[in-house]
Structure formats: C-alpha cells, structure tokens
C-alpha positions as CSV (number, residue, x, y, z in Angstrom):
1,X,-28.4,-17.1,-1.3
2,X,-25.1,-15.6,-2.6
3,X,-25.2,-13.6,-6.3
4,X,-22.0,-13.1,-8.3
5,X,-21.5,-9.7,-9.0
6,X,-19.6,-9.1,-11.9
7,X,-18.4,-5.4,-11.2
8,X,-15.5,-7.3,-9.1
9,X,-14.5,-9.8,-11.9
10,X,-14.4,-7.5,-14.8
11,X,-12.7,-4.1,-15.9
12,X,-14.7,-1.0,-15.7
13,X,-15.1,-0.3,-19.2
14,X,-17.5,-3.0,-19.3
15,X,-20.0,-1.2,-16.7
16,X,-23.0,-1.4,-18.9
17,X,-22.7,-4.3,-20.2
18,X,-22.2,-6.0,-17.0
19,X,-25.2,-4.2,-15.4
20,X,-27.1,-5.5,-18.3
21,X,-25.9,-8.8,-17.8
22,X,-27.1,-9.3,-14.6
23,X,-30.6,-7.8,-15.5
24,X,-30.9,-10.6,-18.1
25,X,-29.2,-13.9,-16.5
26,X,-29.8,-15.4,-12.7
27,X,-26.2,-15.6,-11.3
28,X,-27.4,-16.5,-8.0
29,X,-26.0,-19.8,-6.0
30,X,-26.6,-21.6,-2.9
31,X,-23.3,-21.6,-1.9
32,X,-20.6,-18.7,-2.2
33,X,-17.5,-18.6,-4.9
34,X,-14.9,-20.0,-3.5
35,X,-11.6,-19.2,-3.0
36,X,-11.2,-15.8,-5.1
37,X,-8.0,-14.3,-5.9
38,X,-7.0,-11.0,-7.0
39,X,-5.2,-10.1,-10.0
40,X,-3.9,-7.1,-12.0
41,X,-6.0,-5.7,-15.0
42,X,-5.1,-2.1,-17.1
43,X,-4.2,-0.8,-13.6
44,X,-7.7,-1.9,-11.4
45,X,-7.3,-4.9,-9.2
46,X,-10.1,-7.3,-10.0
47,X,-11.3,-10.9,-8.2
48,X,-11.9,-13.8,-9.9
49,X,-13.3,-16.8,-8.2
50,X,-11.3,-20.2,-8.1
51,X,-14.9,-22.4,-8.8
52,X,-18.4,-20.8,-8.6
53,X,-22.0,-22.6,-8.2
54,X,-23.8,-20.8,-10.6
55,X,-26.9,-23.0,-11.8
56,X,-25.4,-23.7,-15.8
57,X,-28.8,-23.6,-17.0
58,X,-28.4,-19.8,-17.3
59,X,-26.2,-20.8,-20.3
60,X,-29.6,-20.8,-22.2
61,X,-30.5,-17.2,-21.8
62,X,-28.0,-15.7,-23.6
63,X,-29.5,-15.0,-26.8
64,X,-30.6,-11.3,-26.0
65,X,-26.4,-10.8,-25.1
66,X,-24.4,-9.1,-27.4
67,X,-21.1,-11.3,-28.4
68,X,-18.9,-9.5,-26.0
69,X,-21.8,-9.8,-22.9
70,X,-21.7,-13.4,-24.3
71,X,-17.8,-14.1,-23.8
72,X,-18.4,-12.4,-20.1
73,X,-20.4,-14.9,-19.5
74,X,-18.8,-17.7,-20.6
75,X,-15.5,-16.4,-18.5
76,X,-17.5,-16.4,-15.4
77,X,-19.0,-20.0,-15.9
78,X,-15.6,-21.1,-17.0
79,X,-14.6,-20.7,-13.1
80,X,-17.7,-23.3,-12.9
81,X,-17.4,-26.2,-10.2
82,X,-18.4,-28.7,-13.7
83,X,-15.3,-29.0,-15.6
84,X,-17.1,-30.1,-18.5
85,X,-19.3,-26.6,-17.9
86,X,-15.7,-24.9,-17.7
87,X,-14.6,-26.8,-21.0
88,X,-17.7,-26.3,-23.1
89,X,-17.2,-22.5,-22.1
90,X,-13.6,-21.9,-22.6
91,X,-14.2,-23.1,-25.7
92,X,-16.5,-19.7,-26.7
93,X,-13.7,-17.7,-26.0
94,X,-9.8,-19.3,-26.4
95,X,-9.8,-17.2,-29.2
96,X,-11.5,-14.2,-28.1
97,X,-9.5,-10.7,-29.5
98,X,-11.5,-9.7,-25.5
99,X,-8.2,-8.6,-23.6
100,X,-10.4,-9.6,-20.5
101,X,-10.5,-13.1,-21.4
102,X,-6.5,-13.4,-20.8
103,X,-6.7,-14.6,-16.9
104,X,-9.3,-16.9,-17.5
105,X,-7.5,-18.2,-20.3
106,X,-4.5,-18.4,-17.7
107,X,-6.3,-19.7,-15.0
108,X,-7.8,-22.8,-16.9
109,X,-4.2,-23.8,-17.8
110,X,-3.0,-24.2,-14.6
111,X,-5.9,-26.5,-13.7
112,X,-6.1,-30.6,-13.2
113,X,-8.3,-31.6,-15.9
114,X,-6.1,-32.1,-19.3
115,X,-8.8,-32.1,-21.7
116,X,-9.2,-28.4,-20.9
117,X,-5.3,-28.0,-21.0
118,X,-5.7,-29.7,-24.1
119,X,-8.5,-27.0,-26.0
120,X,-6.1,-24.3,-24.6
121,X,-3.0,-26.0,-26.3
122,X,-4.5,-27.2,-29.3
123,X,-5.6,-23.4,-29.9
124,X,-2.5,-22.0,-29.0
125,X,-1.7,-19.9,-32.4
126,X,-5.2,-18.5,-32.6
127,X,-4.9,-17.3,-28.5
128,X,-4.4,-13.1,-28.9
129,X,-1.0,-13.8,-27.9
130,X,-1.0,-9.8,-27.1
131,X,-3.8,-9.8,-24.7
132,X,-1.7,-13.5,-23.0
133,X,2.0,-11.4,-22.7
134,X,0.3,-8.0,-22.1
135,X,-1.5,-9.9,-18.9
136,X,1.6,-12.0,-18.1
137,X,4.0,-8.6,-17.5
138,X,1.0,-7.3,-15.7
139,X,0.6,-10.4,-13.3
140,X,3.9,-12.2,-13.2
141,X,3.4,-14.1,-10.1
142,X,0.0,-15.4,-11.4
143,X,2.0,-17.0,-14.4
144,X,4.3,-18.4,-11.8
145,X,1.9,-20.1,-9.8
146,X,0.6,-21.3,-13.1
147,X,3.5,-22.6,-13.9
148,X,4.1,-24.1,-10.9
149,X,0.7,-25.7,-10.8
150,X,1.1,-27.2,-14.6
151,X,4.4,-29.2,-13.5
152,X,3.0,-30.0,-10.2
153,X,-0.2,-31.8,-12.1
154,X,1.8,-33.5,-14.5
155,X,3.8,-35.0,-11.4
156,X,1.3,-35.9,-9.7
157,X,-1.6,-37.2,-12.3
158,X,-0.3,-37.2,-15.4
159,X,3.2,-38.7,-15.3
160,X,2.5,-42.2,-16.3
161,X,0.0,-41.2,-19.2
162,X,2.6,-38.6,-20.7
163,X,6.4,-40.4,-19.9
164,X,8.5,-38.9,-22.2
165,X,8.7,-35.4,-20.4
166,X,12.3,-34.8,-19.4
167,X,13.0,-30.9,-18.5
168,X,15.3,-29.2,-21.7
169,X,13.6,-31.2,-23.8
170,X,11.8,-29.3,-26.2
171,X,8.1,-30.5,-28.1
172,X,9.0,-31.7,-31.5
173,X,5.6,-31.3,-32.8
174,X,1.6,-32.5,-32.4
175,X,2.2,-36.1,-32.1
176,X,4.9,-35.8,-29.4
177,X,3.9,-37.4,-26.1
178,X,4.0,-34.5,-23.6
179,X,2.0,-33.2,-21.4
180,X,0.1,-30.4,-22.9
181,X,0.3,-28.3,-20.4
182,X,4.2,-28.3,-20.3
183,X,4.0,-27.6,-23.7
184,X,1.9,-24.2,-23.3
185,X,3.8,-23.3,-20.9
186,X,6.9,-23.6,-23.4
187,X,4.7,-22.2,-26.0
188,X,4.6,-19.0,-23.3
189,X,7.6,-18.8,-22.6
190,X,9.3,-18.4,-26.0
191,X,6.2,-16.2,-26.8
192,X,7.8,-14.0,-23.3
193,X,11.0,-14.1,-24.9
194,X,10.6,-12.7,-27.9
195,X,8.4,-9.6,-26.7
196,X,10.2,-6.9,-25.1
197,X,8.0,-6.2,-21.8
C-alpha cells in the first residue's frame, strides 16, 4: 500500500494545512506515483508525480477543507492516471491566485489530452500570469520540456485535426484553427517577453 505524502509536493508554508489534509482524506494507492520529477519552488526543491492512483472518490470528502486545502487537493489529483479526473480538477484551480498551483498548471499543458490543453487555453487571461512567469524563471528547463512536449503532441496526434499550424505564424484569434497548446505556449512566450526576469 503506497500513501502520497504531500510534504514532498508542496512548499513548507503549507505544513499545517497539509498535515490536516492527510488527517481528513485517504491518499493511499495500490500502486506507487509514477514517474516523479523535481522542480524548483521559492528556493525548496519539491516532487511532483507524473500520474498517481489515488482512489478519486476522496474527491467527496472535501467539505471540512478550507479553499486553499481544497486547491491542494485538486493539484495532487490533477496528476491523476483519469484524465477526465485531471480535467474536472484543473478546472478548481486554472485560476487559482495559489502561487503553488503554477507547475501543475504547467505540467497539464504539456500533456496529450487537448481538452485539458483546451480549459488551460481558454482560461488563459484569468491564469495569475505572475505566479506562471515567476515559476517559469524559477524552472526554465521545465518550460522547455513543456514546450517541447506541446509541439511534439501536436506532431504526432493532433496534426491532421489542427492543419493550419505553420511555425511564425501567429493565432489571429478564438476561431483560428490551431492547436491550443501551440497557442499557450505563444501566449507564454509574449507574456516572458514582456516581464523583465
């Protein structure tokens, strides 16, 4: 029986309310988290699992959490091996003002499943766009490999269903067919050149 802890996934300013957390919802599994990766937060290196196997039925105990506990929560079950569990979740905190909701944030873009790529996009000007470029300068090589990834699903998956991508070509609004992904990642990268890091 493996049990996520969250002290590993979360900064340390959130100590008591992860302790409470885990006193209040069951965040055990049969099977371990898999693949984790570390990444840079205010300075502490924390791990975040690429899919975990956390019953979601635990997503019905979370009445006695406090909004914050409650966005915790839905971060850890948005590494969930269900992407419609990692959808429903991310969509509790895209526009969190939570700075520790930026990787996760980052992480789902740089995933397979579009309609995910899609809440991201479609909620890009309510995104803390602080907490996103703060992270970013923190974690560069995360934003990479995001990056990376995002092109490398739209090659591989996505190329027929969204034709009109061409590289240089900039979105000209809503309606144009692109991939949404490439278009966040646009979106990011004009937001990174405009902020002095």
């Amino acid at each position: 029986m493996h049990i996520e802890k969250l002290s590993d996934r979360f900064p340390i300013g959130l100590a008591k309310d992860l302790k409470f957390i885990e006193s209040e919802i069951y965040l055990s599994s049969m099977h371990e988290s898999y693949m984790p990766f570390d990444i840079q937060f205010e300075k502490n290196t924390l791990t975040i699992p690429t899919r975990i196997y956390t019953d979601e039925g635990q997503l019905g105990r979370l009445a006695k959490l406090t909004p914050k506990q409650q966005e915790v929560i839905y971060c850890v079950f948005s590494r969930h091996h269900d992407g419609f569990v990692r959808e429903k979740c991310l969509r509790q905190f895209v526009t969190s003002n939570n700075s520790f909701t930026a990787p996760y944030i980052l992480q789902l873009l740089g995933e397979y499943v579009v309609e995910i790529i899609e809440v991201i996009y479609q909620n890009r000007e309510k995104i803390n766009k602080d907490n996103l470029v703060r992270y970013i300068s923190e974690n560069p090589l995360h934003y990479e490999q995001t990056r990376q990834r995002v092109y490398s699903y739209w090659d591989c998956y996505y190329r027929r269903a969204y034709p009109k991508y061409k590289r240089g070509v900039s979105p000209k609004d809503d309606s144009y067919l692109d991939y949404p992904g490439i278009k966040m990642v646009k979106y990011i990268n004009a937001l990174l050149s405009s902020t002095k890091l």
